[in-house]
N, C-alpha and C positions, 0 to 999 in steps of 0.2 A: 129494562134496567140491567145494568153490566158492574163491576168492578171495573175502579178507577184504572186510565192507564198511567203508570208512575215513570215517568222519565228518567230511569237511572238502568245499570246495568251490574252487573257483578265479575268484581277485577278476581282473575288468577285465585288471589289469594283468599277468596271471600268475602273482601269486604265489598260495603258499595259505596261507588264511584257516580260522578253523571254522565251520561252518554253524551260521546261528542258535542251535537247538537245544541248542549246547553256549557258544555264546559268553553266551546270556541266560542263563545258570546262575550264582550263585555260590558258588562252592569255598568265600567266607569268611564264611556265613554267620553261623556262632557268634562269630566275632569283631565282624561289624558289629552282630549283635543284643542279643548275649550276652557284650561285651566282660568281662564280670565270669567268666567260665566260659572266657575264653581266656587263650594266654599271647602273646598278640601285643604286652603290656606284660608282661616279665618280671615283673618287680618294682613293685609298686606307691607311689606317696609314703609313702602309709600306712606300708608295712613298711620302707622304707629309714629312715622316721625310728625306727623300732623296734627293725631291726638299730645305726642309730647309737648311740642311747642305751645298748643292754646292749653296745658296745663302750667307751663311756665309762665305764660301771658297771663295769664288767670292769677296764679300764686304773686305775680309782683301787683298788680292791682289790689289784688287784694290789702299787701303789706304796701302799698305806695299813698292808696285811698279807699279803704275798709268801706265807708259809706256809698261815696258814689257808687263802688263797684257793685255792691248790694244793692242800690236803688235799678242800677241797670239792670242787674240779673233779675230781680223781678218783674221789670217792664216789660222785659222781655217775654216771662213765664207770661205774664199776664195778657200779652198781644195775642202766645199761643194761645191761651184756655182762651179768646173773647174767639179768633178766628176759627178754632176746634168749633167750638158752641154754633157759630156762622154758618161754617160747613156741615155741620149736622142738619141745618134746617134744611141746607139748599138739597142735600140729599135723598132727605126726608121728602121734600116736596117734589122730588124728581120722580121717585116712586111709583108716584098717581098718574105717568104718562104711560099712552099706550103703548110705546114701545118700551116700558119696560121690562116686560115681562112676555113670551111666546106660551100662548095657551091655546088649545085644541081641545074640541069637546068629544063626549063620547062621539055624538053624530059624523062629526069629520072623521075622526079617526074610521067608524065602520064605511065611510063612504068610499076609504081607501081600497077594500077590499073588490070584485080578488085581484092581488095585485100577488108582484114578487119583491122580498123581505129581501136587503142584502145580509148576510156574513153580519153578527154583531158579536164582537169577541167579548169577553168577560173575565176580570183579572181579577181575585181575591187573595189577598196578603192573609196568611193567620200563620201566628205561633205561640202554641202551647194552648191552642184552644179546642180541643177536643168537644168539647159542651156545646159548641156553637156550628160546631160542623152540621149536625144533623137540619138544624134548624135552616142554613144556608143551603141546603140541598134544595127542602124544601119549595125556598122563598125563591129561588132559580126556575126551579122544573114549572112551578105555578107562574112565570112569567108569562104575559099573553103575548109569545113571541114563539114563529111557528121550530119545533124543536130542533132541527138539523140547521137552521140559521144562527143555532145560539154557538158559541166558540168559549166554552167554560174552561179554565185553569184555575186551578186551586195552587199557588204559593205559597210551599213548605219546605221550611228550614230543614238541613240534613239531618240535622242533630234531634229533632221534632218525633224524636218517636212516636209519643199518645198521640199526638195527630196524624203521625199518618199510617199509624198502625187503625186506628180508628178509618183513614179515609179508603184502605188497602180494604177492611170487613166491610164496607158502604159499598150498599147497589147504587149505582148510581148511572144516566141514562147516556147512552152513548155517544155524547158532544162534548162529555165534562172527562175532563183530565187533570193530574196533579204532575207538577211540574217541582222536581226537590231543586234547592234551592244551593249550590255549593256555601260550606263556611268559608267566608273570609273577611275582611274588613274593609269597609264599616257592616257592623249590623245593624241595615237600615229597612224599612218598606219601600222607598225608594228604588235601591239596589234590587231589589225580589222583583218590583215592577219591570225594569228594565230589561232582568230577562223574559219575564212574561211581555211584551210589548215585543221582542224579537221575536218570538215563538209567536206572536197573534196573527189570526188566519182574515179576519173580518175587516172591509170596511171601514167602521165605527169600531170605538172602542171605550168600557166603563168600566172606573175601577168599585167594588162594593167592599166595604168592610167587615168583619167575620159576623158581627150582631146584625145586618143590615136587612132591612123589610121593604126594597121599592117596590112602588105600587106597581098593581103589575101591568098597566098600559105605558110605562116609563120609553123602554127600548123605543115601541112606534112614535110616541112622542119626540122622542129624540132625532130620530131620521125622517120625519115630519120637518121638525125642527130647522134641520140643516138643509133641505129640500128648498123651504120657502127663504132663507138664510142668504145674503150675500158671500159672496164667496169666500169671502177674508175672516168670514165666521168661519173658527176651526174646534172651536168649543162650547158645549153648551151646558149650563151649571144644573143641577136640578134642585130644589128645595133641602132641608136637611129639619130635621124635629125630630123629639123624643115619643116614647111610647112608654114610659114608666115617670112619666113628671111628677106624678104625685107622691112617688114615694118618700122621699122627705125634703127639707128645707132646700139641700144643695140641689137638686133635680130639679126642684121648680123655679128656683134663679138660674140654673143654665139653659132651664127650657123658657124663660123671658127672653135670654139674651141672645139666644138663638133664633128665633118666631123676630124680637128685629132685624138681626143681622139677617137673614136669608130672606126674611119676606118683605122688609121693607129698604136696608139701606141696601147690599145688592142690588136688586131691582133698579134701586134708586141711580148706582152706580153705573148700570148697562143701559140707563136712558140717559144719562151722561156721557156716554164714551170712554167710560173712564177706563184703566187699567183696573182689574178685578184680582184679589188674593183670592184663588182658588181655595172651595172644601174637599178635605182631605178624601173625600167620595165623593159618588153619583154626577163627577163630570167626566162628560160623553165627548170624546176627541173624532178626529178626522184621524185615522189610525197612521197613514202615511206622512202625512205631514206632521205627529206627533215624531215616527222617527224620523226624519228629516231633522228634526230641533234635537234628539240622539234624548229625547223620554226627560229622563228625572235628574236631578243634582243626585248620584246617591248620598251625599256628604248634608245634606240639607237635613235638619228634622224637621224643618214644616215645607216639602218638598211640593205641598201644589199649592201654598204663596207661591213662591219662588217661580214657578214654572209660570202660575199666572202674570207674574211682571216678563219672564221671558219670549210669551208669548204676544206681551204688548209691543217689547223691544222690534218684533219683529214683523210688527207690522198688521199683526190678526187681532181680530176684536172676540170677544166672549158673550154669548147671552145666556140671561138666565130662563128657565123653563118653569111651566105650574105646573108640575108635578113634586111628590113626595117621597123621601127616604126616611124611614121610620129607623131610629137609632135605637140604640139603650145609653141614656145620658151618664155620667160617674157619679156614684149615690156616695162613694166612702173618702171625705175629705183627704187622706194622705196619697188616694190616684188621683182626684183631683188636682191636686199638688203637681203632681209628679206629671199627668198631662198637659195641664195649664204652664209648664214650667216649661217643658220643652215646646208647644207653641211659639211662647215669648222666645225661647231661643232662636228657634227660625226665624221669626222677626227679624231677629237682632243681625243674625247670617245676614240675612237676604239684602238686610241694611246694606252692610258691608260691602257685600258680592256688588250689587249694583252701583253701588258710589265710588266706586274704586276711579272713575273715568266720571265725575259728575257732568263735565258739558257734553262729552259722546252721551250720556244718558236721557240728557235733556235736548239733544236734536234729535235722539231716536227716539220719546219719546213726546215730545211736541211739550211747550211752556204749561198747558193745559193738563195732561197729564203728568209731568214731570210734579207739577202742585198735588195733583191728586197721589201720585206715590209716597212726596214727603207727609204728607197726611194720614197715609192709610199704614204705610209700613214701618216711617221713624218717628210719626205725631202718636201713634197708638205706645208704642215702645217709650218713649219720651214719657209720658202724660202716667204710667203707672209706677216708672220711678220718680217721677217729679212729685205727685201727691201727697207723698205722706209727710212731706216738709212745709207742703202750705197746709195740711188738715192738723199737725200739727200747731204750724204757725197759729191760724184761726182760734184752736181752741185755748192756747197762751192768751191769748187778746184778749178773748171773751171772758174767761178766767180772772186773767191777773192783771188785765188794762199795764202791762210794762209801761215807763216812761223810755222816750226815744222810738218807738215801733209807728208811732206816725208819721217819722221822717222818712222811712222808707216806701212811704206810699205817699207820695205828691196829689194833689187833686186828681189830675187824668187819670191816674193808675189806679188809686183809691178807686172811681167810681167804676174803673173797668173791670176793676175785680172783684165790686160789691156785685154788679152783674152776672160776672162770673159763678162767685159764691151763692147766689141765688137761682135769679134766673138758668142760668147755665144748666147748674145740678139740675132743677126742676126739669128743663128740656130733654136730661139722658136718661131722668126719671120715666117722664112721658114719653120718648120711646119705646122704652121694654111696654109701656102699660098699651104702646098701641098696638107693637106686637103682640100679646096677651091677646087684644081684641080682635085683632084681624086672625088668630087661628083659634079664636072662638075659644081659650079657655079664660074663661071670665074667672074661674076661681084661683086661678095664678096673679092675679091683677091686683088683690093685696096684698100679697110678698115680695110685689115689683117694688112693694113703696122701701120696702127695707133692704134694696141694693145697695147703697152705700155700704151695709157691711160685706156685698161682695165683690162690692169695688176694694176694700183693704185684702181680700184674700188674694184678688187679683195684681193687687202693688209687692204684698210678701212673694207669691210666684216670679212676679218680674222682677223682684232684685235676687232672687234665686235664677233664673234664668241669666240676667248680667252677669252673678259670680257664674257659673256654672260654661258661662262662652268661654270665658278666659281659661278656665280650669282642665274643661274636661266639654269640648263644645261639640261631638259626636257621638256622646253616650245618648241611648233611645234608651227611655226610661218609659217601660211599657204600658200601657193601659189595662189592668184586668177587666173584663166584661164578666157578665154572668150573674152581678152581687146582688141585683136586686131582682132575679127570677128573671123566667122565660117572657117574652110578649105574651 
């Protein structure tokens, strides 16, 4: 075990500086080259004049024909929540094929040996996390990956003293290095990766987050993975869950809704072909052809969406892997907030960034996919600010039976959205509950039933995400770890 090596140098005058190496890099590639593929313009002239115009279109129907236009604009909502609800099953049932998921058991794995390991680099983003360094050392060095193959970087901010005053006093073994990180703008994890993705030595390449526990046959699984892989596989996702679920109400509805989203619709999505929104960890890239596509949006805050649609633009598909990254989920509702909020934002980017060009989007991504992106990236976005005007609406009805409130709903619509209101709910109900079941916590599986009230924290975040594009649409509004103890 050694003291980290800290990639910086000392100018003349005593301060520090970063050494060439890292200062001649740049983090914003994609946006100086590939401004059309970033979000470093939210919004483009193009689409402000296009949001204008279907607001003026909008405002004279309204004031032309108040009713029809209300009948419409619910038909509409109403087609999405029936085909939302639609696509969920199809997804759901896609799940159960065997291609959706790449698993190796222990047996294969030791049948590889002795073999030779390539180069697997390792990127970690942290700042201001001193507390969790130790623990990430740790969860590294115990990788069962043979140690001189491991290509460790620890991504710290300049300004990050406790951490890397903290990383500077760590033994730490002689494959891991700290890479300082220059200030400049944006501050993103994005940008930090970019230079760490210039700097990587390996093959493979996995980004972990500062709280992050992979199991520790992950790496071999991974180049396993891409071995038996067609070639246009360039990424492979690994599982993601919590390891503090229990500790109160918010932990166990986002460790429901995680155990679906990574165990079953995922899955579900990579035996479909679909285009895949990367998790923000544990996906393991082909390190070359990651720079070849020039890394990360830095301008993006949910920068492995984005990269996952950029990846399908271009032609590569994604699998997802059984293996596990044990998190620590947010236990104190206002980070809650404040994560959930800049997800939704990325969303909303990503939206943007890619529709800028909708039919180049839809021959690069085929009729098939191009469905599954408005689904995945502008129907998620959509669906949590639309809510809380039909849950609203519903609870009026039920209530105060209004006269004229049945005009807006004609027969068709009426029963497509008694469906909805039912059926539907109960469908995204029984999802979480079969995620619950498939990662074996049966005792999360009565608090699944009371997700609708974390479907309304999730609509308050997404219209805090909407104001917040417009506002201020590059502030990274951080995640504290640490609040509910160690693993």
């Amino acid at each position: 075990m050694t003291n980290p090596t800290i990639l910086q140098e000392k100018h003349p005058n005593g301060s520090s500086v970063p050494l060439a190496s890292v200062s001649s890099i740049d983090p914003l590639e994609l946006a100086n080259k590939r401004p059309d593929w970033s979000a470093s313009q939210p919004v483009t002239a193009a689409q402000k004049k296009t949001v204008l115009l279907l607001c003026i279109a909008l405002l004279l129907a309204v004031v032309l024909a108040p009713l029809k236009t209300a009948c419409l604009f619910i038909a509409l909502c109403t087609l999405f929540y029936t085909t939302s609800t639609l696509y969920k099953f199809a997804v759901i049932r896609a799940s159960i094929s065997p291609s959706a998921i790449l698993s190796f058991s222990e047996q294969q794995i030791a049948d590889q040996e002795p073999r030779e390991w390539p180069v697997f680099s390792i990127l970690v983003p942290m700042y201001k996390e001193p507390e969790t360094l130790s623990q990430m050392v740790n969860a590294l060095s115990e990788l069962d990956y043979p140690n001189d193959k491991k290509d460790v970087q620890f991504l710290l901010e300049e300004d990050d003293a406790l951490t890397l005053d903290a990383a500077q006093a760590m033994a730490m073994p002689a494959s891991f290095r700290v890479t300082v990180i220059p200030q400049s703008f944006p501050r993103t994890k994005p940008k930090a990766c970019n230079i760490g993705l210039s700097l990587a030595k390996g093959e493979y390449l996995v980004i972990y987050d500062a709280e992050d526990l992979p199991e520790k046959d992950q790496l071999k699984k991974a180049v396993m993975a891409f071995e038996v892989s067609a070639p246009d596989v360039v990424c492979v996702q690994s599982r993601l869950n919590y390891y503090n679920s229990g500790h109160n109400i918010i932990t166990r509805w986002f460790t429901a809704e995680y155990s679906a989203w990574f165990d079953l619709q995922l899955p579900g999505l990579a035996a479909l072909g679909a285009v895949i929104p990367l998790g923000g960890t544990s996906n393991h890239f082909k390190t070359r052809i990651l720079q070849a596509l020039m890394g990360w949006d830095a301008y993006n805050v949910t920068e492995d969406c984005d990269l996952g649609v950029r990846l399908g633009r271009a032609g590569y598909r994604t699998r997802m892997l059984e293996t596990t990254t044990w998190e620590e989920a947010c236990c104190d509702l206002r980070f809650w907030i404040r994560q959930r909020t800049r997800w939704q934002k990325g969303y909303i980017q990503t939206w943007f960034v890619h529709m800028r060009r909708p039919l180049k989007l839809l021959k690069e991504l085929g009729v098939v996919n191009f469905f599954h992106y408005q689904m995945l990236i502008g129907g998620v976005t959509f669906s949590v600010l639309i809510n809380p005007f039909f849950w609203a609406m519903a609870l009026v009805w039920f209530i105060f039976r209004p006269a004229g409130v049945a005009a807006l709903f004609p027969g068709p619509v009426f029963a497509a959205g008694a469906f909805c209101l039912f059926l539907g709910n109960f469908v995204f109900v029984y999802i979480n509950l079969l995620g619950c079941c498939k990662r074996k916590k049966d005792s999360l599986m009565w608090w699944s039933l009371l997700t609708p009230v974390y479907w309304v924290m999730m609509s308050y975040s997404g219209w805090r995400a909407f104001i917040q594009f417009f506002r201020d649409p590059f502030v990274w509004e951080k995640t504290q770890h640490g609040l509910s103890g160690k693993a």
